[in-house]
N, CA and C atoms as a LAMMPS dump frame, in Angstrom:
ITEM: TIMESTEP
0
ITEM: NUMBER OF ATOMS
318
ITEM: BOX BOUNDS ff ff ff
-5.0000000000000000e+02 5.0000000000000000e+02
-5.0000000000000000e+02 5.0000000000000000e+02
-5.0000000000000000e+02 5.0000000000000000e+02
ITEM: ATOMS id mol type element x y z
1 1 1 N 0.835 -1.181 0
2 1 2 C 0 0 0
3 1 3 C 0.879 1.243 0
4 2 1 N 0.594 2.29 -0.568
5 2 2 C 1.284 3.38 -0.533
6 2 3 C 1.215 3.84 0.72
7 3 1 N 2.144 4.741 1.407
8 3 2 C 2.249 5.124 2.651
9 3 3 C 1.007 6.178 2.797
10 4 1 N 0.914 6.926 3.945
11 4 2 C 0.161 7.938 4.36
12 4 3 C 0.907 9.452 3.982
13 5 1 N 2.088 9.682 4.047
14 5 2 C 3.033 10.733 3.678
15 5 3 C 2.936 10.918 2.165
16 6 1 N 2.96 9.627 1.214
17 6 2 C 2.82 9.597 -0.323
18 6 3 C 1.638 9.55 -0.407
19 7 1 N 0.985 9.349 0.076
20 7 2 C -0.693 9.099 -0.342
21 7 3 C -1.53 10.425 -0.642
22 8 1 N -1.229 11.535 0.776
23 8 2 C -1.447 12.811 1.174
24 8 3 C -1.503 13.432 0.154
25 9 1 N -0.39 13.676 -0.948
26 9 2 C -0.263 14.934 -1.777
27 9 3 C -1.439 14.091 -3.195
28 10 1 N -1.588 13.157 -3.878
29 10 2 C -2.118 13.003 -4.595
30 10 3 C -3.543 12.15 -4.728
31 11 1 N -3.768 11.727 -3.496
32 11 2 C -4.942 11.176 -3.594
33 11 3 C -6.222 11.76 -3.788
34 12 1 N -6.432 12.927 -3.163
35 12 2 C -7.053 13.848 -3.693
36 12 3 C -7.716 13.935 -5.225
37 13 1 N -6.679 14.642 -5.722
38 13 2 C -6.614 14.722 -6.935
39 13 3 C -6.927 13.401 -8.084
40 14 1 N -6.321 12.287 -7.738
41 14 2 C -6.921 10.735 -7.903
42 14 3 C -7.796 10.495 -7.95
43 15 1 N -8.739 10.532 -6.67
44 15 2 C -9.805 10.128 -6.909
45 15 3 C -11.035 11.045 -7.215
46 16 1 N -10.576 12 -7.845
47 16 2 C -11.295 12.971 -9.294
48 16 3 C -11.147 12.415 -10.408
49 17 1 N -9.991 12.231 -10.688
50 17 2 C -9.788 11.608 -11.767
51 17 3 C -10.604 10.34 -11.923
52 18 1 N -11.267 9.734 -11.105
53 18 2 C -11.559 8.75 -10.943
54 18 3 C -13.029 8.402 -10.872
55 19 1 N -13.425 9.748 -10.834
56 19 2 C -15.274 10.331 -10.991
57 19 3 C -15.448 10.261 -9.192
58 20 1 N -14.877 9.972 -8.514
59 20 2 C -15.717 10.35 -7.155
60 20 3 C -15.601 11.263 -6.866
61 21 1 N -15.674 11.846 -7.65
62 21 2 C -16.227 13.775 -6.58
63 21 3 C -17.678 13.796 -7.861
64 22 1 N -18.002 12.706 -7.966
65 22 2 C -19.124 12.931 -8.669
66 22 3 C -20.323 11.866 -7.786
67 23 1 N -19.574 11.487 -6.591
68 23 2 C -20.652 10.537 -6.077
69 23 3 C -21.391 11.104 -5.308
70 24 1 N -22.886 11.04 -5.285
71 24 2 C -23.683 11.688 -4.186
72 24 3 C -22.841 11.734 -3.202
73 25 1 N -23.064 12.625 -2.792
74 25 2 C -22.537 13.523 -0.817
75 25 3 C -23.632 12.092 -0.107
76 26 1 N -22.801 12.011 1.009
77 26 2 C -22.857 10.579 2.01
78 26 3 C -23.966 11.186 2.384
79 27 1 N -24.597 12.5 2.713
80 27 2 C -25.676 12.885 3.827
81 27 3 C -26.943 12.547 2.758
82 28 1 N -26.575 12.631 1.296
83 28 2 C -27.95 12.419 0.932
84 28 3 C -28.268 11.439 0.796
85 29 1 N -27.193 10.113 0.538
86 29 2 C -27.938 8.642 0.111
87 29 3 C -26.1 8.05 0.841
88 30 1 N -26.137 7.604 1.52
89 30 2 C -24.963 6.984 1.928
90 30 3 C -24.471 5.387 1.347
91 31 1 N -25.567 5.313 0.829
92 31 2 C -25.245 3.798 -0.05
93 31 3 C -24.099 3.697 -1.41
94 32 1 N -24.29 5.05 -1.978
95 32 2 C -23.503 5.522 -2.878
96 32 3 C -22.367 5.72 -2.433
97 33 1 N -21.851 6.03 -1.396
98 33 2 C -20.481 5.462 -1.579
99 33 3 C -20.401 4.155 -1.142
100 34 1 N -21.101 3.434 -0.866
101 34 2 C -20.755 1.581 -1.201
102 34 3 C -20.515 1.188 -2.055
103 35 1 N -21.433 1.781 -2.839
104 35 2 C -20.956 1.112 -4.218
105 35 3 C -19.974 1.755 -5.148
106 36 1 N -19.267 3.08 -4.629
107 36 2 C -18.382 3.727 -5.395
108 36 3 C -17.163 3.029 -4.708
109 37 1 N -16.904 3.075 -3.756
110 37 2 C -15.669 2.741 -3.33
111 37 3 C -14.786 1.841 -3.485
112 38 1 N -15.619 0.614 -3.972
113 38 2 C -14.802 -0.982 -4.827
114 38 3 C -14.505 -0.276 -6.163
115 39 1 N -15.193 0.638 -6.384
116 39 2 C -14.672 0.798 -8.37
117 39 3 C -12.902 1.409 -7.821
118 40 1 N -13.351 2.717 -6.959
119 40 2 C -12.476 3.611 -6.928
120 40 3 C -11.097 2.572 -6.529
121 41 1 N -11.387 1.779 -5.473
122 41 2 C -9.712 1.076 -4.929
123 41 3 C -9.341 -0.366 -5.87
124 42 1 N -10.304 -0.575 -7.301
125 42 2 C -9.963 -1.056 -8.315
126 42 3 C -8.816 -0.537 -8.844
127 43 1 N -9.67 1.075 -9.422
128 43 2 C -8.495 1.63 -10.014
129 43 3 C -7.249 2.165 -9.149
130 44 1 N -7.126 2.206 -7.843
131 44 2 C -5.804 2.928 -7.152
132 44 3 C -5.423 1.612 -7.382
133 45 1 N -5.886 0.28 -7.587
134 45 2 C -4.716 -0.914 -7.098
135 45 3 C -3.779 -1.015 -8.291
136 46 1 N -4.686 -0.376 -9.638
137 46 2 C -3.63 -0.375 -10.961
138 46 3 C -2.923 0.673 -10.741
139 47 1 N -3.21 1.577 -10.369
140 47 2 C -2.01 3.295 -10.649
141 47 3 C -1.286 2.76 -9.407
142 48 1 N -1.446 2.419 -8.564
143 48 2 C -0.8 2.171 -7.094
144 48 3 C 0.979 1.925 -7.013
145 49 1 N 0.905 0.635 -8.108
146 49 2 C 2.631 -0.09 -8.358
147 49 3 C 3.017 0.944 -9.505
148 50 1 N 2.41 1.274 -10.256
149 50 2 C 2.936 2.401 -11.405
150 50 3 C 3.74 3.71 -10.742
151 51 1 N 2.839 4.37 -9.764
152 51 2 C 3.583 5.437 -8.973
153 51 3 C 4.372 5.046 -7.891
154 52 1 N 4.389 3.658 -7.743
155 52 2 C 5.25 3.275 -6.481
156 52 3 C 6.534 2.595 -7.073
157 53 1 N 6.795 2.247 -8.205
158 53 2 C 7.52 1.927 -9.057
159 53 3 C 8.523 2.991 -9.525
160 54 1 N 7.552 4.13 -9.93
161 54 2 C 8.537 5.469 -10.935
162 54 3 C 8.775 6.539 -9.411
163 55 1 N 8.078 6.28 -8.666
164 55 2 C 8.998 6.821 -7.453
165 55 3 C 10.073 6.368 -7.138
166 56 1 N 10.089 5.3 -7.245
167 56 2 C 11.608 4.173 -6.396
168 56 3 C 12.686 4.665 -7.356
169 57 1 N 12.782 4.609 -9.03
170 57 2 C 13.365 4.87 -9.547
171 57 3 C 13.941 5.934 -10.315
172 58 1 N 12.662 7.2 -10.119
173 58 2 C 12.675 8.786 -10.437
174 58 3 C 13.025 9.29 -9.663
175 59 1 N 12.401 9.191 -8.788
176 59 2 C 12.084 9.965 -7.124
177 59 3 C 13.564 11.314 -7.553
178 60 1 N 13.208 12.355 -7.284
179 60 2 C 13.983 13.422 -7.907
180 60 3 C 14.394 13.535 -8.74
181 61 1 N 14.458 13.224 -9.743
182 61 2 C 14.849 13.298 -11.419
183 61 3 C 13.691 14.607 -11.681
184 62 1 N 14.939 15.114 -12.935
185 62 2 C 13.558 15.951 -14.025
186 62 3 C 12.29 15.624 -13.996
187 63 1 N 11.228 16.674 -13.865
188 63 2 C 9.682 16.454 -14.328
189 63 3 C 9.486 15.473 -15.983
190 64 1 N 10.607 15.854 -16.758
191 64 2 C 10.073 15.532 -18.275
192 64 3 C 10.308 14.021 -17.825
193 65 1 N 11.344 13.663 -17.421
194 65 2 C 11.862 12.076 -17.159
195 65 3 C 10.631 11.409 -16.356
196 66 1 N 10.253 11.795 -15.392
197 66 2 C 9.228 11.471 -14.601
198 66 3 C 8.03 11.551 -15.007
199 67 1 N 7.986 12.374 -15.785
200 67 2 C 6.217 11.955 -16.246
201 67 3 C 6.07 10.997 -17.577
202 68 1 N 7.113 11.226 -18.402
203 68 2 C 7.419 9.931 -19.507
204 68 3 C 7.143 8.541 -18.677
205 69 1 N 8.232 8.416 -17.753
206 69 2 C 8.435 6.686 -16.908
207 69 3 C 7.245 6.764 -16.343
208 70 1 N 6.264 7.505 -15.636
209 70 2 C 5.249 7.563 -15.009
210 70 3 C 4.626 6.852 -16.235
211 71 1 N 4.063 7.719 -17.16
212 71 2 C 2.805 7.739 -18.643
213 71 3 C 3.085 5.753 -18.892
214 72 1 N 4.867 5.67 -18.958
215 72 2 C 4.726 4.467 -19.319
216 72 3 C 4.528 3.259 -18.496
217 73 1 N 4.528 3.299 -17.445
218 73 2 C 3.893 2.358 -16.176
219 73 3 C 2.706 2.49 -15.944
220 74 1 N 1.928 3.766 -15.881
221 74 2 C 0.242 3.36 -16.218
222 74 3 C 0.255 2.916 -16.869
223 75 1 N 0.825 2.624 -18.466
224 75 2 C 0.344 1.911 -19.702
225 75 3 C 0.517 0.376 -19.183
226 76 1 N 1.524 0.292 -18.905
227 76 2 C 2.133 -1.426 -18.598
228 76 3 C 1.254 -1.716 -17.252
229 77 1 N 0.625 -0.89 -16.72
230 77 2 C -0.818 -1.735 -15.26
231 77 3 C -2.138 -1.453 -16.133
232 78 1 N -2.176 -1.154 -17.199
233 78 2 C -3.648 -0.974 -17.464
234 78 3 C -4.034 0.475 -17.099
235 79 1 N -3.844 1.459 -17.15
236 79 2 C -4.222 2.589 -16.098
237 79 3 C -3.513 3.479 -16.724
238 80 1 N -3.692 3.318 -18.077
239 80 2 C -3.164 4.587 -19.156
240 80 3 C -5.093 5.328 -19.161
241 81 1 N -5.753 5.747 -18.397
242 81 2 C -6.725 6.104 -18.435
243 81 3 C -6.809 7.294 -17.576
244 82 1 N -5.866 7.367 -16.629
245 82 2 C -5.717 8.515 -15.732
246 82 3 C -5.394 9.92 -16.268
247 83 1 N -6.327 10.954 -15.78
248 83 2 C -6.819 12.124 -16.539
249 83 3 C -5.364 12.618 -16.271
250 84 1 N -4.928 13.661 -17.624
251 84 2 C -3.267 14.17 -17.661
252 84 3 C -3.208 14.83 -16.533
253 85 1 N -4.073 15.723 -16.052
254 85 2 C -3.436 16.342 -14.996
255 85 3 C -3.092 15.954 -13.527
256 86 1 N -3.747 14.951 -12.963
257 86 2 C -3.202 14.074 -12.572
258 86 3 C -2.187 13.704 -12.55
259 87 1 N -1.876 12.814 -13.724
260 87 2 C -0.295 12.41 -14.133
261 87 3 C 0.482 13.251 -14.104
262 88 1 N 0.401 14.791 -14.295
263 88 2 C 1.594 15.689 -14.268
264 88 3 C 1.69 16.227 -12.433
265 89 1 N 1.043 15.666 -11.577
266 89 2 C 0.997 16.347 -10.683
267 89 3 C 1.372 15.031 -10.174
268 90 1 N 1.604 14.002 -9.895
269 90 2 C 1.897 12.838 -9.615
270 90 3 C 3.28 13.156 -10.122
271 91 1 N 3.715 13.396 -11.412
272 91 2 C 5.126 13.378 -11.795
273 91 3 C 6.046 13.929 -11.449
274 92 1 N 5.309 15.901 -11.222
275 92 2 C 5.451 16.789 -10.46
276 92 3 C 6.066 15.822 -8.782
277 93 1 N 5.044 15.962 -8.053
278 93 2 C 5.3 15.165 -6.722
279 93 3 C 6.79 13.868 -6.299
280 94 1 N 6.938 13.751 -7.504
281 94 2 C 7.75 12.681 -7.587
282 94 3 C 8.811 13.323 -7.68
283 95 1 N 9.278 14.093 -9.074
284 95 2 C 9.964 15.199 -9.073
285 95 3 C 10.63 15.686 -7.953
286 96 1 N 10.249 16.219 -7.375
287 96 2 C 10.543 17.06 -5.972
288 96 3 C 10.379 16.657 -5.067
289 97 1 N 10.47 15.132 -5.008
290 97 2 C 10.795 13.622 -4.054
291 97 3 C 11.671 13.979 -2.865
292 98 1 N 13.009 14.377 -3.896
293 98 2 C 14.472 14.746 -3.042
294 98 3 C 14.25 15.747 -2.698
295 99 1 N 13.839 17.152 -3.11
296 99 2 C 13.55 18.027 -1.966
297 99 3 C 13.007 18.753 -0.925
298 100 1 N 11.707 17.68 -1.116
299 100 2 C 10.759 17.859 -0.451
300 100 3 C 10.854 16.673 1.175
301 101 1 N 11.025 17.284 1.779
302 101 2 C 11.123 16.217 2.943
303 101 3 C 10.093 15.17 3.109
304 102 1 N 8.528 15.563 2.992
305 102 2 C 7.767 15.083 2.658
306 102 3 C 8.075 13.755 1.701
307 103 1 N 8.543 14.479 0.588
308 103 2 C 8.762 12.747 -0.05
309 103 3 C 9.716 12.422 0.112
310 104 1 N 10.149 12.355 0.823
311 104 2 C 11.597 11.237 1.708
312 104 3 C 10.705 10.478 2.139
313 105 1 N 9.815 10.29 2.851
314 105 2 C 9.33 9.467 3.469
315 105 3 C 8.49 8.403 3.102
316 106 1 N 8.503 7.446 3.413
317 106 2 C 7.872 6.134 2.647
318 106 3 C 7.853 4.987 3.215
């Protein structure tokens, strides 16, 4: 599982990409997120080794390097479907691995 420190900066943003910020609000029908939540940790289980992968081996490198090796590890899990901006903010994040203390941690 990705840590709580890596998880923080992009999950957010993830699971937009992912249509749940399109699921009814819990106060009006709370069933809806039952049934959203198996789709949603479908798709984190494919992007999951892709960004945990091009971290291990980017982790501070150039943005251009990092979002290429990123683009091509969603492709190789299935999960070339993740909206670009996303991916550049994931690549971004990765990017600035090494100087961000934050992503030291893992």
């Amino acid at each position: 599982m990705i840590a709580a420190s890596q998880a923080d900066g992009f999950a957010p943003a993830l699971t937009r990409s992912l249509g749940a910020d399109r699921v009814t609000p819990m106060a009006t029908d709370p069933s809806e997120y039952d049934k959203a939540m198996p789709i949603v940790a479908a798709h984190l289980a494919k992007i999951e080794p892709a960004v945990v992968r091009t971290r291990a081996s980017y982790g501070g490198q150039p943005f251009a390097a990092v979002h290429q090796a990123l683009a091509e590890a969603l492709q190789d899990e299935g999960a070339q479907w993740v909206v670009p901006q996303v991916v550049a903010e994931l690549a971004r994040q990765i990017s600035d691995a090494a100087t961000d203390p934050r992503g030291a941690a893992g």
